[in-house]
Every structure is written in structure tokens, then in C-alpha cells.
N, C-alpha and C positions, 0 to 999 in steps of 0.2 A: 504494500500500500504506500503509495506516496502521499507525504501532507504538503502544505502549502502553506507558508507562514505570510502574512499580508500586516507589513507597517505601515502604518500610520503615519500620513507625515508631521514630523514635531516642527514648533517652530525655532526658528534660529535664534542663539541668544549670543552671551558677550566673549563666552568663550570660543566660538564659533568665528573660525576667521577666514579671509581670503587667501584661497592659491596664489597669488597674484604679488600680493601686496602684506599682509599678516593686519589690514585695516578688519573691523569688524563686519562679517559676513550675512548681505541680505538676499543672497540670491542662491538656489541650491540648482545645480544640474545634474540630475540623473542621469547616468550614462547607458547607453544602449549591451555595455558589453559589461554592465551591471556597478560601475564605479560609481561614483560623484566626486563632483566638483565645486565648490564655495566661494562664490566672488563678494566682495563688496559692491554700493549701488554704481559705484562710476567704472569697473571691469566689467560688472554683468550687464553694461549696456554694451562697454566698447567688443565684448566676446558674444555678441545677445545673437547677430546671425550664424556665427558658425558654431555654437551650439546647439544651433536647433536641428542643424546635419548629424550631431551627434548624439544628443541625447532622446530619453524616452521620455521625460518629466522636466520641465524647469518651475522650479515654486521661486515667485518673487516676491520676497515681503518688503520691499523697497518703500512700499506706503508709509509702514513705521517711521520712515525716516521725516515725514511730515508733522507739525507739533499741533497740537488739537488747541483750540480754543481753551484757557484756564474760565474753571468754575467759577 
């Protein structure tokens, strides 16, 4: 019997850093040959086309990096 294990994707936090650069990581690319890859928001734009030849998922939480209005 084969199982299948199915994660969930977490969201990126501080220790989470970029390949690139070692800045903190908002962009995660899942790789078609099963890696990933973590850029921060100004890599994962500049690598955003040729990742998508490569990968099977890109999660971009690059939103975060906008600051909400204070209470």
C-alpha cells in the first residue's frame, strides 16, 4: 500500500530566508523535481518568470510586506 502524505503550506516567517540574498523570505517556489526555493519580495519578482518554467507551486506572501492601517 502506498500512503500519501499532503502538507500544508505554512506561512513564511523570520527565520525563513532568501537563496539569493539571506534578506527575509516572502516568496516560496516549489520545484517541479520536488525542491524549493525562498526568495525575498524584490528576487521573487526579479526570478518570478523563470520560475514559473520551473516550478509546480509559487506561494507569495509578499502582501505582508504592506502595513495595514493602525487601530
Amino acid at each position: 500500500m502506498t500512503e500519501q502524505v499532503i502538507l500544508e503550506a505554512t506561512p513564511l516567517n523570520a527565520v525563513d530566508r532568501c537563496d539569493r540574498c539571506g534578506a527575509q523570505a516572502y516568496v516560496r517556489a516549489v520545484l517541479l523535481n520536488g525542491g524549493e526555493l525562498l526568495f525575498c519580495g524584490h528576487h521573487g519578482k526579479e526570478y518570478a518568470s523563470g520560475l514559473k518554467a520551473v516550478a509546480k507551486e509559487i506561494q507569495d506572501q509578499t502582501d505582508r510586506l504592506v502595513e495595514s492601517p493602525a487601530n
